[in-house]
Each structure stands twice: as structure tokens, then as C-alpha cells.
PDB file with SEQRES, HELIX, SHEET and CRYST1 records, atoms N, CA, C and O in Angstrom:
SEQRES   1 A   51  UNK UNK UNK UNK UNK UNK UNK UNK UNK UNK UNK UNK UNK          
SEQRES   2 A   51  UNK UNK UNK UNK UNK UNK UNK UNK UNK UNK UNK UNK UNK          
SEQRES   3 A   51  UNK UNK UNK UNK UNK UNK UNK UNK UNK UNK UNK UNK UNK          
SEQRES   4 A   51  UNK UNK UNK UNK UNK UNK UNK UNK UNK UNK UNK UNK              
HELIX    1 AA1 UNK A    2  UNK A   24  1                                  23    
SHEET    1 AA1 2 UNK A  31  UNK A  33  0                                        
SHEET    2 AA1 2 UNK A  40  UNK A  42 -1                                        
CRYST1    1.000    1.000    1.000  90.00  90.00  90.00 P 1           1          
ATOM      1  N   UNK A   1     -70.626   6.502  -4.946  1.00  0.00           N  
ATOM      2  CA  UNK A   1     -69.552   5.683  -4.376  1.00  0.00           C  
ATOM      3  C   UNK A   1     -68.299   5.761  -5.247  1.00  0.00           C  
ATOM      4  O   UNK A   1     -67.145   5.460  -4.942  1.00  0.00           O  
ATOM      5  N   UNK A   2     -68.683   6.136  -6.162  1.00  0.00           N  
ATOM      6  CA  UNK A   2     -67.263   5.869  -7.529  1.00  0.00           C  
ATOM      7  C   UNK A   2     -66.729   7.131  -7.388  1.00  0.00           C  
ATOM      8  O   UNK A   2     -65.519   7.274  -7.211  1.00  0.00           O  
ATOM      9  N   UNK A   3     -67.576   8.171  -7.451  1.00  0.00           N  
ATOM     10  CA  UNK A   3     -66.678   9.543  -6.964  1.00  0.00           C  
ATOM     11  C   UNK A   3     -65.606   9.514  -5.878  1.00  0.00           C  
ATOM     12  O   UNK A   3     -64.395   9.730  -5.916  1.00  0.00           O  
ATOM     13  N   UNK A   4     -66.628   9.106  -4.685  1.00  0.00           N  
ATOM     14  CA  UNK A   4     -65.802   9.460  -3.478  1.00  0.00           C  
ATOM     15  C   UNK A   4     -64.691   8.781  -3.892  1.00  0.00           C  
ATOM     16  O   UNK A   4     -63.712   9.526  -3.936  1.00  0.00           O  
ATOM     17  N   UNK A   5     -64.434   7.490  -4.258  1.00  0.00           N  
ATOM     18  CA  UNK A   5     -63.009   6.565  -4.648  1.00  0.00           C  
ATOM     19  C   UNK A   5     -62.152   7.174  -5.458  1.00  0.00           C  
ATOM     20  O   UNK A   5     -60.952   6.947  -5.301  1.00  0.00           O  
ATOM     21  N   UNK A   6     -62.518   7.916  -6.312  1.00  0.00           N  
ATOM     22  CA  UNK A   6     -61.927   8.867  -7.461  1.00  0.00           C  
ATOM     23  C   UNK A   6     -61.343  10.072  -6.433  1.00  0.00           C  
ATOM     24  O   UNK A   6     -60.126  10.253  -6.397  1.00  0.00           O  
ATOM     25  N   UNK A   7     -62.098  10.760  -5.733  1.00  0.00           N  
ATOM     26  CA  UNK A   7     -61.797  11.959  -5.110  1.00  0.00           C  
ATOM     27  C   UNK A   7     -60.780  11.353  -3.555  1.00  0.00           C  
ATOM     28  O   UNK A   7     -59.924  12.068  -3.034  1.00  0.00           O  
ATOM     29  N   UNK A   8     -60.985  10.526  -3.260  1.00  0.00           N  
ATOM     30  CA  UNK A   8     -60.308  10.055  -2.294  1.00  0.00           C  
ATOM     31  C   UNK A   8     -58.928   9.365  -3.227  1.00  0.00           C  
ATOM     32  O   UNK A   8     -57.818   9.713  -2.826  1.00  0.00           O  
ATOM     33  N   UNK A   9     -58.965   8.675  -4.106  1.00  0.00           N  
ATOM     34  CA  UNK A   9     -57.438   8.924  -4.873  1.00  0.00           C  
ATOM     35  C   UNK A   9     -57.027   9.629  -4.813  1.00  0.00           C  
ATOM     36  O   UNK A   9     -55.866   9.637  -4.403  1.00  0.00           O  
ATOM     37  N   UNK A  10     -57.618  10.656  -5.148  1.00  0.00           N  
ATOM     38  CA  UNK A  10     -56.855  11.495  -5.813  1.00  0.00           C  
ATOM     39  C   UNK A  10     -55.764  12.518  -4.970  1.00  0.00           C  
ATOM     40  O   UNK A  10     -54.701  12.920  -5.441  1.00  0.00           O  
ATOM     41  N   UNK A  11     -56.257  12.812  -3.707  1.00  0.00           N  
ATOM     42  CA  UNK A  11     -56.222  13.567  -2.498  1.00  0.00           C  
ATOM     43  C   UNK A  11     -54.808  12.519  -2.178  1.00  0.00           C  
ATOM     44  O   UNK A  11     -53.698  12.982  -1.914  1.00  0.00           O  
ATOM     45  N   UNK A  12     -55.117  11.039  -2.265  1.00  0.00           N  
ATOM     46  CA  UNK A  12     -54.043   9.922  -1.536  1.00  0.00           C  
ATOM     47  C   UNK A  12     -52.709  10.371  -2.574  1.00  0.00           C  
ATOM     48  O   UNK A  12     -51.592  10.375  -2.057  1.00  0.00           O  
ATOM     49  N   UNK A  13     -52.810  10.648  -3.651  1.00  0.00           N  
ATOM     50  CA  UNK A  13     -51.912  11.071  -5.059  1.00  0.00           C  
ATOM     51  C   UNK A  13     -51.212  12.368  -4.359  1.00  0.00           C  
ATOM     52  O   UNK A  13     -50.080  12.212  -3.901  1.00  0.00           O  
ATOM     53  N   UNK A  14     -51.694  13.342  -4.283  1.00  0.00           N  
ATOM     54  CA  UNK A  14     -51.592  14.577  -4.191  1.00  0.00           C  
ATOM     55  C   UNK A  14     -50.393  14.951  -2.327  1.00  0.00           C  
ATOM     56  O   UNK A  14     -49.447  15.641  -1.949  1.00  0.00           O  
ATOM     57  N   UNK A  15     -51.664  13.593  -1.646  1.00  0.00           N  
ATOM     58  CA  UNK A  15     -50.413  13.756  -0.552  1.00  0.00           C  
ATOM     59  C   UNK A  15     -49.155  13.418  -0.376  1.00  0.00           C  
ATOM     60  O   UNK A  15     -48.262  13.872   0.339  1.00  0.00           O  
ATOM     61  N   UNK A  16     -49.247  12.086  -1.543  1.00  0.00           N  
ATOM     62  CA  UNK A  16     -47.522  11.339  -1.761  1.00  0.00           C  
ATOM     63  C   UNK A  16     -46.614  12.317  -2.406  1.00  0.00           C  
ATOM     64  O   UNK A  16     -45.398  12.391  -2.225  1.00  0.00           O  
ATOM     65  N   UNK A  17     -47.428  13.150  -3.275  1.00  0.00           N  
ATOM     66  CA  UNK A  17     -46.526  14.394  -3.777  1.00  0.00           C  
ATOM     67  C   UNK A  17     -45.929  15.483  -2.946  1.00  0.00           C  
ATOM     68  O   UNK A  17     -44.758  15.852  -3.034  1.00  0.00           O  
ATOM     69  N   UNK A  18     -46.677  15.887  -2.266  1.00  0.00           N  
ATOM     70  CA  UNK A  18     -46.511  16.970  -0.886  1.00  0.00           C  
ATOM     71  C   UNK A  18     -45.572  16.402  -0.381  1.00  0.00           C  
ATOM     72  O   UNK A  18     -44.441  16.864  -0.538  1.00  0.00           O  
ATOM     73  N   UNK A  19     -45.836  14.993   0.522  1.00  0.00           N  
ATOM     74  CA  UNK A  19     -44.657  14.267   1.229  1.00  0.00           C  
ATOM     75  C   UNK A  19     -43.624  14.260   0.579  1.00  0.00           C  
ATOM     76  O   UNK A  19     -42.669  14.736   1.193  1.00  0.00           O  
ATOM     77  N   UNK A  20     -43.362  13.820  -0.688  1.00  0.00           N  
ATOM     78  CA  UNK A  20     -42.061  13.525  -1.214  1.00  0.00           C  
ATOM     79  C   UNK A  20     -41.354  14.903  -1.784  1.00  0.00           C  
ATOM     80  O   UNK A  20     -40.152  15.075  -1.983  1.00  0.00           O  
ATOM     81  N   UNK A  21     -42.114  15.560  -1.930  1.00  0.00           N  
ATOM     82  CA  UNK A  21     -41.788  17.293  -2.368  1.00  0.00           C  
ATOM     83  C   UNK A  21     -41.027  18.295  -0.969  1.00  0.00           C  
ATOM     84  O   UNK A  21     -40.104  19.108  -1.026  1.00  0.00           O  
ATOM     85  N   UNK A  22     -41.885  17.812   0.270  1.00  0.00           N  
ATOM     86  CA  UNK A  22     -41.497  18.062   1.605  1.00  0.00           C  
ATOM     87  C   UNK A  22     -39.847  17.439   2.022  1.00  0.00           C  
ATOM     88  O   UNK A  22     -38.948  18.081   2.563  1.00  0.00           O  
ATOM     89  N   UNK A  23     -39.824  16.368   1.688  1.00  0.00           N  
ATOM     90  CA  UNK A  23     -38.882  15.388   2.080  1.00  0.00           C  
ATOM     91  C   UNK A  23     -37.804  16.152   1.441  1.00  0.00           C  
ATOM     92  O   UNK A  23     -37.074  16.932   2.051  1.00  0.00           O  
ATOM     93  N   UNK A  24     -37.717  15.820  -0.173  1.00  0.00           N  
ATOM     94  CA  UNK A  24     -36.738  16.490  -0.873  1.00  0.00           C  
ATOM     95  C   UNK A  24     -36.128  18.246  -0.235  1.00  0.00           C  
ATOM     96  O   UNK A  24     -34.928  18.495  -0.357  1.00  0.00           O  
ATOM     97  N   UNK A  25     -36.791  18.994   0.212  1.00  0.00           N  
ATOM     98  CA  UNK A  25     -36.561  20.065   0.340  1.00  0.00           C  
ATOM     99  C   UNK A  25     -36.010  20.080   2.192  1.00  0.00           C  
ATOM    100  O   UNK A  25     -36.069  21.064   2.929  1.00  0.00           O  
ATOM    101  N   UNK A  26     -35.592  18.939   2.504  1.00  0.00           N  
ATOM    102  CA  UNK A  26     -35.110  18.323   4.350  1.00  0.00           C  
ATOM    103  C   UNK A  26     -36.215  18.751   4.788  1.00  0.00           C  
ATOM    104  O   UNK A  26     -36.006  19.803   5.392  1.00  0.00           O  
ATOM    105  N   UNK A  27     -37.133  18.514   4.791  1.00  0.00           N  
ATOM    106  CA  UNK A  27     -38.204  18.528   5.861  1.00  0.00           C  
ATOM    107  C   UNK A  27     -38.444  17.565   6.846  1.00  0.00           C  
ATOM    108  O   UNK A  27     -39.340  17.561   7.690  1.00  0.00           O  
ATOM    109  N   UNK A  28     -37.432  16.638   6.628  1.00  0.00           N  
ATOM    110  CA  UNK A  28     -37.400  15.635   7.518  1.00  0.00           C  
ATOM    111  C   UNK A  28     -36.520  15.771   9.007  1.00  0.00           C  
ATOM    112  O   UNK A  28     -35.730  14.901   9.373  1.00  0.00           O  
ATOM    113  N   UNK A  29     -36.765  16.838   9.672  1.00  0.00           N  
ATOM    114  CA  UNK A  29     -36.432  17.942  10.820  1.00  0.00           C  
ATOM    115  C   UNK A  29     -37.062  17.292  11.768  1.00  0.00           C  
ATOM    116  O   UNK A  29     -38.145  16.788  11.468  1.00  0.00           O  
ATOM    117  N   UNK A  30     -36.597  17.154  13.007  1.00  0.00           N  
ATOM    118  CA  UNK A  30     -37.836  16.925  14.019  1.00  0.00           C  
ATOM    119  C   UNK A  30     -37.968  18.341  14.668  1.00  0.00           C  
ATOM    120  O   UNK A  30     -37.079  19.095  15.065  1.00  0.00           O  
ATOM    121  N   UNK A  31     -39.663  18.529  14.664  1.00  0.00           N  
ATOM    122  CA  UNK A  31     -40.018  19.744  15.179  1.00  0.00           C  
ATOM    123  C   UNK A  31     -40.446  19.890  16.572  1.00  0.00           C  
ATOM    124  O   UNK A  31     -40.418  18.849  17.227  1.00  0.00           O  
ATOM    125  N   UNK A  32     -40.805  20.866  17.120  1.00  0.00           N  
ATOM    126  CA  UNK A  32     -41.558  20.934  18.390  1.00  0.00           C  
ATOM    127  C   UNK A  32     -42.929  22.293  18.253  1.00  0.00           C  
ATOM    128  O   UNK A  32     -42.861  23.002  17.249  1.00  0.00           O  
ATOM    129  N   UNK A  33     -43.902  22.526  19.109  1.00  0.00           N  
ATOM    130  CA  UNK A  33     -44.541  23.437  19.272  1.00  0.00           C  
ATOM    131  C   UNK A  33     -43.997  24.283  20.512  1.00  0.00           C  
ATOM    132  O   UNK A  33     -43.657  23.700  21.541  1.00  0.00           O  
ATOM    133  N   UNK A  34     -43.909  25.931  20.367  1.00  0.00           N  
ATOM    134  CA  UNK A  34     -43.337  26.286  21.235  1.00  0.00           C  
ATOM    135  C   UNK A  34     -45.003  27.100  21.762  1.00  0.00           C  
ATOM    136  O   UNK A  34     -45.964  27.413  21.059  1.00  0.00           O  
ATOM    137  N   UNK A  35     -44.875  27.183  22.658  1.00  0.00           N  
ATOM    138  CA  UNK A  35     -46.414  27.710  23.473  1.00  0.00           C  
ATOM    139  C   UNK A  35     -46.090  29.189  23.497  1.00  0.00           C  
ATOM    140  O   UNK A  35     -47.200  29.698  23.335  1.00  0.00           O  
ATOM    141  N   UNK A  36     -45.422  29.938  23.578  1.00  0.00           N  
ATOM    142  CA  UNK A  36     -44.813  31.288  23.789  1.00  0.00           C  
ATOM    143  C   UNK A  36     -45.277  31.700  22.429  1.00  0.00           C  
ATOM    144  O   UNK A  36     -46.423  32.103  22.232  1.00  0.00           O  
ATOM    145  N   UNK A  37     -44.296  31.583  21.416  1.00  0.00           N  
ATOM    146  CA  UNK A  37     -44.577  32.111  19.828  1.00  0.00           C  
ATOM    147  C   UNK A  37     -45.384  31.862  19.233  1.00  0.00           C  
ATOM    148  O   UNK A  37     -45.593  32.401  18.146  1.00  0.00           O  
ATOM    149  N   UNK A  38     -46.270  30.766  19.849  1.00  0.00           N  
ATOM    150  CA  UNK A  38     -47.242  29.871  18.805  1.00  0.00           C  
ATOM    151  C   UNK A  38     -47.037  29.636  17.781  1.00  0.00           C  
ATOM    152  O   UNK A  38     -47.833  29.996  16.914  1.00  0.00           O  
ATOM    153  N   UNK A  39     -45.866  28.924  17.456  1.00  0.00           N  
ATOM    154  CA  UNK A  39     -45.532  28.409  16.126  1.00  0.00           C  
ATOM    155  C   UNK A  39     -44.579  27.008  16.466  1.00  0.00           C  
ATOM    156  O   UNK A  39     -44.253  26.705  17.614  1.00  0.00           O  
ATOM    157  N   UNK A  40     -44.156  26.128  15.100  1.00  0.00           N  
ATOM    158  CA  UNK A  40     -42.678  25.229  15.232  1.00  0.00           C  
ATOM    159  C   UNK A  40     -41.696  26.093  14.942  1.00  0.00           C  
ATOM    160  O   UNK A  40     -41.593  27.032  14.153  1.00  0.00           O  
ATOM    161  N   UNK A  41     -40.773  25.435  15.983  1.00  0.00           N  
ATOM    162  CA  UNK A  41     -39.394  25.146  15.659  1.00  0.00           C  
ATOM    163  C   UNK A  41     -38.671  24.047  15.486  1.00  0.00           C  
ATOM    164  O   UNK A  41     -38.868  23.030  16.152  1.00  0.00           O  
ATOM    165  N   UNK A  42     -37.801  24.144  14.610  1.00  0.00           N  
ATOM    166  CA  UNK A  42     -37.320  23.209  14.249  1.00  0.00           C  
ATOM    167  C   UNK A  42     -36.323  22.599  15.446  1.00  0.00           C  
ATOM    168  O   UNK A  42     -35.451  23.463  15.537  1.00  0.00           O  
ATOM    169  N   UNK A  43     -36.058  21.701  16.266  1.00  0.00           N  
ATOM    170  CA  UNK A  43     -35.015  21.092  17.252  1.00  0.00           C  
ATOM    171  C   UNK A  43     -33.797  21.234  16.720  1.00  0.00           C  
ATOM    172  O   UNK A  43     -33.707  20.614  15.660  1.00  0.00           O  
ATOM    173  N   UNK A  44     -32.612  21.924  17.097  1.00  0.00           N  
ATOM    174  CA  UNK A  44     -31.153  22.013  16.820  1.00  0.00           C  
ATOM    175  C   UNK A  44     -30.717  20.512  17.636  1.00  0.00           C  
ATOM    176  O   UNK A  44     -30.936  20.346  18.836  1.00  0.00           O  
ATOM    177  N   UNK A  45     -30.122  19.562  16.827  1.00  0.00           N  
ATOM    178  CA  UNK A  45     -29.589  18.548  17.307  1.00  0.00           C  
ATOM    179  C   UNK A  45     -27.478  18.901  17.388  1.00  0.00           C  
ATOM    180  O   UNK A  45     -26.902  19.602  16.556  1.00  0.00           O  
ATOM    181  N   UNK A  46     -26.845  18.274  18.449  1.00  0.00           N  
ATOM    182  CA  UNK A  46     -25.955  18.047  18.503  1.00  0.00           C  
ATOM    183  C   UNK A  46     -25.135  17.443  18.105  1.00  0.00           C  
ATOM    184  O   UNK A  46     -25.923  16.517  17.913  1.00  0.00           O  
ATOM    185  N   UNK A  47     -23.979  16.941  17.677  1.00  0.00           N  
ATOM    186  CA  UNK A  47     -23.285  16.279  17.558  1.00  0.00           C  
ATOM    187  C   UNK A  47     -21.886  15.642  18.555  1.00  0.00           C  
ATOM    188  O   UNK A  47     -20.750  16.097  18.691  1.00  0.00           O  
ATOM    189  N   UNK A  48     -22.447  14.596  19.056  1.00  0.00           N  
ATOM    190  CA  UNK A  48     -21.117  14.718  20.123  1.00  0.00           C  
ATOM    191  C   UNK A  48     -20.229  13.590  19.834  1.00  0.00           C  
ATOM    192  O   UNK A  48     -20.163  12.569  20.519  1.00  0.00           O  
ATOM    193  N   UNK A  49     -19.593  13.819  18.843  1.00  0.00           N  
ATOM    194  CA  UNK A  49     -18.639  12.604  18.765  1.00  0.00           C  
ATOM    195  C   UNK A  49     -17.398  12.836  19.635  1.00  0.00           C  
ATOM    196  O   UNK A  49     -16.810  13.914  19.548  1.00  0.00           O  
ATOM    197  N   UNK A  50     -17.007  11.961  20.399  1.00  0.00           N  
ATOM    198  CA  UNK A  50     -16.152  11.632  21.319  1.00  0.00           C  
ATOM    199  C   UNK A  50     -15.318  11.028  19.904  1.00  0.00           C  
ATOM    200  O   UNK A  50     -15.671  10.618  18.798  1.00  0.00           O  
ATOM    201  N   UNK A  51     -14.023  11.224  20.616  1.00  0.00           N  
ATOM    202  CA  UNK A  51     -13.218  10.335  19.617  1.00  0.00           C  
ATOM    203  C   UNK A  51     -11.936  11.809  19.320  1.00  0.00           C  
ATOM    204  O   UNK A  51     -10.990  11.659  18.547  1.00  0.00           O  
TER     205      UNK A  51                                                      
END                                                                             
């Protein structure tokens, strides 16, 4: 039981790093799956300021 808690930390550690390592580098993109390429793309957003 003390392992799994240890090994399940540790994994919870490792993902806050990924996430925040992800983040830093703009990964904060909204993506889509395209069925054709079988892969993501990233969504090109617009900007429409009126004005």
C-alpha cells in the first residue's frame, strides 16, 4: 500500500511537470483531431476586432 502511494506520487509530481513544461512552451492551443491525416491540428483562431 505504501508503494503504490509513493509510485502514485510520484507519477502526480511528474505530471505537474509535463503540464507546466507544456504550458510554458504555448501549448495551451485548442486542438482538434482531423480523421483524414490522423493526427492534431492545432485550430487557427481569428481576430475580428471591429473598431
Amino acid at each position: 500500500m505504501k508503494r503504490s502511494l509513493v509510485v502514485s506520487g510520484g507519477l502526480l509530481i511528474l505530471g505537474a511537470i509535463l503540464l507546466g513544461w507544456g504550458w510554458q512552451h504555448r501549448g495551451d492551443k485548442p486542438v482538434v483531431w482531423n480523421h483524414q491525416d490522423r493526427r492534431f491540428e492545432v485550430i487557427q483562431q481569428k481576430n475580428n476586432a471591429s473598431g
